[in-house]
C-alpha positions in Angstrom: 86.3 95.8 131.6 83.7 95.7 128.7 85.2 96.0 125.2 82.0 98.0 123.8 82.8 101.4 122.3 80.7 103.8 124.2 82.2 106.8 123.6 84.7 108.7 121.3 87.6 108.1 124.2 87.1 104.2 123.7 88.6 104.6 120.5 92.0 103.0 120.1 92.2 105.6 117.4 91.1 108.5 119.2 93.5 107.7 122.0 96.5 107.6 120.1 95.6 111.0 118.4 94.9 112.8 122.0 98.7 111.0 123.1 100.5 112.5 119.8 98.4 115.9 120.5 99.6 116.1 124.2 103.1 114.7 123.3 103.3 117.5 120.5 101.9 120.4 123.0 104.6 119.5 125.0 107.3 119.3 122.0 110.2 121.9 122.6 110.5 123.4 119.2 113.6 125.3 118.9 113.3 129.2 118.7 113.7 129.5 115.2 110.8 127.0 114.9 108.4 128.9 117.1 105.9 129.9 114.4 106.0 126.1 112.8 105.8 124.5 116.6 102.3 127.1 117.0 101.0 126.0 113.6 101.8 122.4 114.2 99.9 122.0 118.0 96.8 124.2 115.9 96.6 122.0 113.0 96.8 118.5 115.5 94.1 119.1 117.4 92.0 118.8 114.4 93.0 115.0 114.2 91.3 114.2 117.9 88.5 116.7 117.7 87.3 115.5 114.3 87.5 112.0 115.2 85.8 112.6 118.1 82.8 114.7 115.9 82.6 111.9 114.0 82.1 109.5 116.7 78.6 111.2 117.5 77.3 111.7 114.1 74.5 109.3 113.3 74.3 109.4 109.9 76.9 106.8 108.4 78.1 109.6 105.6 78.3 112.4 107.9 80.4 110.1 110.0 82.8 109.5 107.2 83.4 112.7 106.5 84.6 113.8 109.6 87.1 110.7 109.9 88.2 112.5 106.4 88.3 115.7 108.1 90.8 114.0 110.5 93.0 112.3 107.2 93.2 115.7 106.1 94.6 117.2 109.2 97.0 114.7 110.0 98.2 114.8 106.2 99.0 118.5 107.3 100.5 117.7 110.5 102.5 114.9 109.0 104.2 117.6 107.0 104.7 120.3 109.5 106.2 117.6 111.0 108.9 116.7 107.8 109.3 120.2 107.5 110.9 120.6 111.7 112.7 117.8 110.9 114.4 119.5 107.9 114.7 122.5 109.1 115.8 121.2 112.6 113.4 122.7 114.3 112.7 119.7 116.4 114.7 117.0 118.0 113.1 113.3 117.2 110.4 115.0 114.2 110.5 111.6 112.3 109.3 109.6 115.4 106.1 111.7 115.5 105.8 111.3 111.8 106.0 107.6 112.5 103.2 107.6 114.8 100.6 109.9 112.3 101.3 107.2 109.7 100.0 104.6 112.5 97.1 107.1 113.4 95.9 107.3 109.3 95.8 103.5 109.5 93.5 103.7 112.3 91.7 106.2 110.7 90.9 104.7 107.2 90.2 101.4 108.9 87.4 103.6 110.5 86.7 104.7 107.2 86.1 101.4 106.0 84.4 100.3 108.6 81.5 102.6 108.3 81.2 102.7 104.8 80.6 98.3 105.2 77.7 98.8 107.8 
């Protein structure tokens, strides 16, 4: 199996943001946390989708901007995400907040290594 990065999908970083997206969609927010749980799996798929944008962009600053696009949504996520957990809206919140803090690693490594080329 080649190690080149093709496409956006090769991207360790775009595969773990599609995982937390799928694992959120499928999320059981209680039913006071219905409205959070809808604004939570809008605001995620930002994370994917703008990595993925990024991915195809040519130019190395419009590349970087998306990948910031991408910080910015998970920042959001990443508090929808503290906010279930304190309002119990969702069992296991922290782990997913765990895994966005593994995902803006990812990303800003991106970052970096674009702005370098």
């Amino acid at each position: 199996m080649s190690s080149k990065v093709e496409s956006f999908q090769d991207l360790i970083v775009w595969q773990k943001a599609h995982k937390l997206t799928q694992d959120t969609f499928n999320a059981k927010f209680t039913k006071g946390g219905k409205l959070l749980g809808e604004l939570t799996k809008e605001r995620i798929l930002d994370i994917p989708s703008n990595i993925a944008i990024g991915f195809k962009k040519r130019n190395k600053k419009a590349k970087v901007h998306f990948y910031r696009e991408a910080l910015v949504a998970l920042e959001e996520v990443n508090y929808l995400f503290i906010l279930a957990k304190d309002l119990d809206c969702l069992k296991d919140a922290a782990a997913y907040s765990d895994e966005l803090e593994n995902i803006n690693g990812h990303i800003r490594r991106l970052i970096r290594s674009n702005m370098n080329k």
